[in-house]
LODO-976656 format. One record per residue (C-alpha): y, x, z; residue in one letter. Coordinates in steps of 0.05 Angstrom, whole numbers, plus 5000, padded with zeros to 4 digits. Layout:
N
YXZA...
***
This chain:
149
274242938550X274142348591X279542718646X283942778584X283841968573X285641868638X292042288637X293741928565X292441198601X297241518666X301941668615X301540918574X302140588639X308341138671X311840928596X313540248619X314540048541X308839568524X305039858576X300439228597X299239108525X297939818514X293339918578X288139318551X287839578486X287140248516X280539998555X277739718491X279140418456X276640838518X269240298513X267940468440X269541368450X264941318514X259440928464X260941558418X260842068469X254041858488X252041668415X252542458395X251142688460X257543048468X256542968546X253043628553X253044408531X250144258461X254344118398X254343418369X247943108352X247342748278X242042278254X237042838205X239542378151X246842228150X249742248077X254341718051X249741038062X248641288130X256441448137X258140798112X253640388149X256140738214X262440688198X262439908193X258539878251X263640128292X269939878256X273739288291X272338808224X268239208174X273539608145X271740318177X278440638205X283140068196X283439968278X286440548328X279540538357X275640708299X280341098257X279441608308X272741628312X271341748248X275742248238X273242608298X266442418279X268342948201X271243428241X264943518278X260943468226X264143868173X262344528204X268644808193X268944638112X273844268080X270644038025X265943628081X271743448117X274543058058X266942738039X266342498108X273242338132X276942148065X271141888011X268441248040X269940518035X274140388100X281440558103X280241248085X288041458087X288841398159X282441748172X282842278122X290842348163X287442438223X281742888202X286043308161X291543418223X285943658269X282143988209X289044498204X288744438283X283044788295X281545248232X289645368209X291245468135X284845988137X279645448108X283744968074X284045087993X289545507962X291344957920X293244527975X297945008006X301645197936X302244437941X305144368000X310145017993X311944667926X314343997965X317544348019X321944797963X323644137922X324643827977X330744358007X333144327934X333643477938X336243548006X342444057972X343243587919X
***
């Protein structure tokens, strides 16, 4: 993982747009994912390791903790890391997805983004409710038929 940040920081810095401004906050994002990294012992062979009790108080209270001002995923650093954070721990559901990543007290739209985006990622339209995708076939049909009009 950590090989992967330093191609995306060689990138920010080859970009020449903002890239000094970009490179610092980089460092402060690349602190808080190594703190993670080591925090679920994702350093190793074994999976991610959770606290035995981590339901919504113990979400929350993480959450905050790691969140730039108390408001859990309203920085690039934490956003991120809590979305990672469901997508780990949802086991491949989507109903836990959404409880972790989407219902909590933080800025649960960009999270729930994130989480979602990886969420169809890794597991494709296979685990994600039928509803949802009648949804989204709906919007993409009104949307050709706005798009004629």
């Amino acid at each position: 993982m950590m090989k992967t940040m330093e191609d995306v920081k060689k990138y920010i810095r080859d970009s020449n747009r903002e890239s000094s401004v970009n490179i610092s906050s980089f460092d402060f994002f690349i602190s808080h994912w190594k703190e993670y990294i080591k925090l679920r012992k994702l350093d190793g062979d074994s999976g991610p390791q959770f606290p035995r009790s981590y339901g919504i108080e113990e979400r929350e209270e993480f959450y905050k903790d790691i969140s730039f001002g108390g408001w859990g995923g309203a920085s690039g650093h934490d956003s991120v890391i809590i979305a990672y954070d469901a997508l780990l721990g949802c086991d491949g559901d989507w109903n836990e997805l959404c409880k972790r990543g989407v219902l909590h007290g933080g800025d649960n739209d960009s999270t729930g983004t994130i989480a979602a985006a990886w969420f169809g990622a890794v597991h494709g339209f296979k685990e994600s409710p039928s509803r949802t995708i009648r949804m989204l076939n709906l919007m993409t049909c009104v949307k050709s038929s706005e798009d004629k009009l």
